[in-house]
C-alpha positions in Angstrom: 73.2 -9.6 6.7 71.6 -9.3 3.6 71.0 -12.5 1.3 70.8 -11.7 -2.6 69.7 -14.5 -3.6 66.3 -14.7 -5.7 63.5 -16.4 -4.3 64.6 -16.1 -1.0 62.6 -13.9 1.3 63.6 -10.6 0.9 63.1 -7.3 2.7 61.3 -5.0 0.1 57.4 -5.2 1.9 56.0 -7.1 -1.1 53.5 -8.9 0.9 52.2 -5.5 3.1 51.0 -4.2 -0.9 49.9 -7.4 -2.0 47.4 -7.8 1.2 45.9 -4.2 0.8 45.0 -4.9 -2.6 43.8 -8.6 -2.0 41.8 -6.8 1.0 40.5 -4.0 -1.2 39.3 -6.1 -3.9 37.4 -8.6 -1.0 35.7 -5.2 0.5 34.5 -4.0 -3.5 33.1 -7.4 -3.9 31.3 -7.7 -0.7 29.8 -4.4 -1.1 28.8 -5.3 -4.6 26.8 -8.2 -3.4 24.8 -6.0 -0.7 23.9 -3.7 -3.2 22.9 -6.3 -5.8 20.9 -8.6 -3.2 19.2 -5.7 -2.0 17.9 -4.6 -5.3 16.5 -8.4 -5.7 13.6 -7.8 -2.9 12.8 -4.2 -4.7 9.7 -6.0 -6.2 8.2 -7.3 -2.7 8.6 -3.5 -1.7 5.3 -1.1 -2.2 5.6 2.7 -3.4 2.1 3.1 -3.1 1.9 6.2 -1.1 0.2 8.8 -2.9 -2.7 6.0 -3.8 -2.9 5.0 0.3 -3.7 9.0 0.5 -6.4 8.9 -1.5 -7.5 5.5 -0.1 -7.5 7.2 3.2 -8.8 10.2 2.2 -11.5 8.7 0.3 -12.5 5.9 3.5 -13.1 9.6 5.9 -15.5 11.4 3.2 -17.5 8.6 3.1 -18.1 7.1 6.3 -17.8 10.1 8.5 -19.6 12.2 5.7 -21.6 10.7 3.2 -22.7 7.5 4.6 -23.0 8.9 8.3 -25.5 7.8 10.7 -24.9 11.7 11.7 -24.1 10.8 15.3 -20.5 13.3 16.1 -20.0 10.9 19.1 -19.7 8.0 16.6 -18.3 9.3 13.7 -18.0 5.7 12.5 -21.3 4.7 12.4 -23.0 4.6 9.2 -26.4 4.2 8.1 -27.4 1.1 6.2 -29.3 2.3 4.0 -26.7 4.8 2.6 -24.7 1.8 2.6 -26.6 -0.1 -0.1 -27.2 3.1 -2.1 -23.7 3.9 -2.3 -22.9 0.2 -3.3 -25.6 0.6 -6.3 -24.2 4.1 -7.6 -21.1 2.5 -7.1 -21.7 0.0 -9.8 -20.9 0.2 -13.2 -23.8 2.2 -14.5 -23.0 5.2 -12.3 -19.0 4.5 -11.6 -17.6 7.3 -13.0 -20.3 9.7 -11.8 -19.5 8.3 -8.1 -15.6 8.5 -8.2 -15.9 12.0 -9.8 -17.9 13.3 -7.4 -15.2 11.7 -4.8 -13.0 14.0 -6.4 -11.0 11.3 -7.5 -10.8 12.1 -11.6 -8.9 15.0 -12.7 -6.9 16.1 -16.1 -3.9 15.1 -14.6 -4.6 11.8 -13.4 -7.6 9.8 -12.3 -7.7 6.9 -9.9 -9.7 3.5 -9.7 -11.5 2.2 -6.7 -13.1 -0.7 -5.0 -15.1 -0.7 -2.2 -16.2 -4.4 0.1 -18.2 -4.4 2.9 -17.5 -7.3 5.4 -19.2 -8.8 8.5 -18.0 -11.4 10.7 -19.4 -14.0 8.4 -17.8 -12.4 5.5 -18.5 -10.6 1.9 -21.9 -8.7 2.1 -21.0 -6.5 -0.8 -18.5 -5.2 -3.0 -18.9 -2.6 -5.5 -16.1 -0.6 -8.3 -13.7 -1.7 -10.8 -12.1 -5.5 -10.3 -8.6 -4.8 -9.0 -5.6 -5.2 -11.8 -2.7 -7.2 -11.0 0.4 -6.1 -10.9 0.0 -2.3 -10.4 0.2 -0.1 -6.8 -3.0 -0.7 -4.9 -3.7 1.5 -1.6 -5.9 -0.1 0.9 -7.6 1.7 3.7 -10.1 -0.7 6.4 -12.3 1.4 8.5 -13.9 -0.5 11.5 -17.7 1.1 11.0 -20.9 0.1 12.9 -23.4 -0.8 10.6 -27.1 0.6 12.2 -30.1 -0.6 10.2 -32.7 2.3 10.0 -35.8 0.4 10.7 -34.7 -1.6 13.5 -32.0 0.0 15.2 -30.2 -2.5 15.8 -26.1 -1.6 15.0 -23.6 -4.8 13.7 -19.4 -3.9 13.6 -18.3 -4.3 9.9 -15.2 -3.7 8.2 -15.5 -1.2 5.0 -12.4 -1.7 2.6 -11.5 1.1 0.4 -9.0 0.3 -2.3 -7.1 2.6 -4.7 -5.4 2.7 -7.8 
């Protein structure tokens, strides 16, 4: 029996169309606010992987090259003496000399870089640039032991290598 009166429930499935669209809409919106909110923490995130190469690559020349105590057995051991010469060329009078010769200037693009030395009481030395803000900085820390030359005696340190 089939009423034909308007406004009374009918048969035609109205309310099956209505709740896929209503559903549809609800699922656009919801993905629209994942993809916003996730977009809001892109600032917090670093793309800083080509300068954490360098970092990295520039942290091995140095302390199991260049600043080596020349012991393979302990490749991180440097010699403090190197240390503090490094630090000196590494200051402004000789900056660019010492991050060329790290092969870290080129046409293309050339690179910045920081270096501290740390001991369990804290800053012994830091030499390079002073870091920018708001740019991509790569940081490398290489647990070294520190052996002074003309007593022998070897302190842990931390050398911090930073890139950008």
């Amino acid at each position: 029996m089939h009423n034909n009166t308007p406004g009374i429930m009918d048969e035609k499935g109205q309310i099956t169309i209505d709740y896929l669209i209503s559903v549809t809409i609800f699922l656009f919106a919801v993905a629209f606010v994942f993809n916003y909110t996730s977009g809001i923490f892109t600032p917090f995130n670093s793309n800083s992987d080509e300068v954490t190469l360098v970092a990295d690559r520039v942290s091995t020349v140095l302390v199991e090259k260049i600043l080596s105590e020349g012991d393979e057995n302990v490749p991180n051991m440097v010699n403090k003496t190197k240390v503090e010469t490094f630090f000196t060329e590494l200051d402004d009078t000789n900056y660019e000399s010492t991050v060329s010769d790290l092969g870290m200037t080129g046409s293309y693009i050339s690179y910045n870089l920081n270096v501290t030395l740390e001991n369990e009481t804290g800053i012994v030395a830091m030499a390079g640039k002073e870091m920018p803000s708001g740019v991509n900085i790569g940081q490398t820390k290489r647990i070294i032991l520190l052996k002074y030359s003309d007593t022998g005696t070897r302190e842990t340190a931390i050398l911090s290598f930073r890139v950008w």
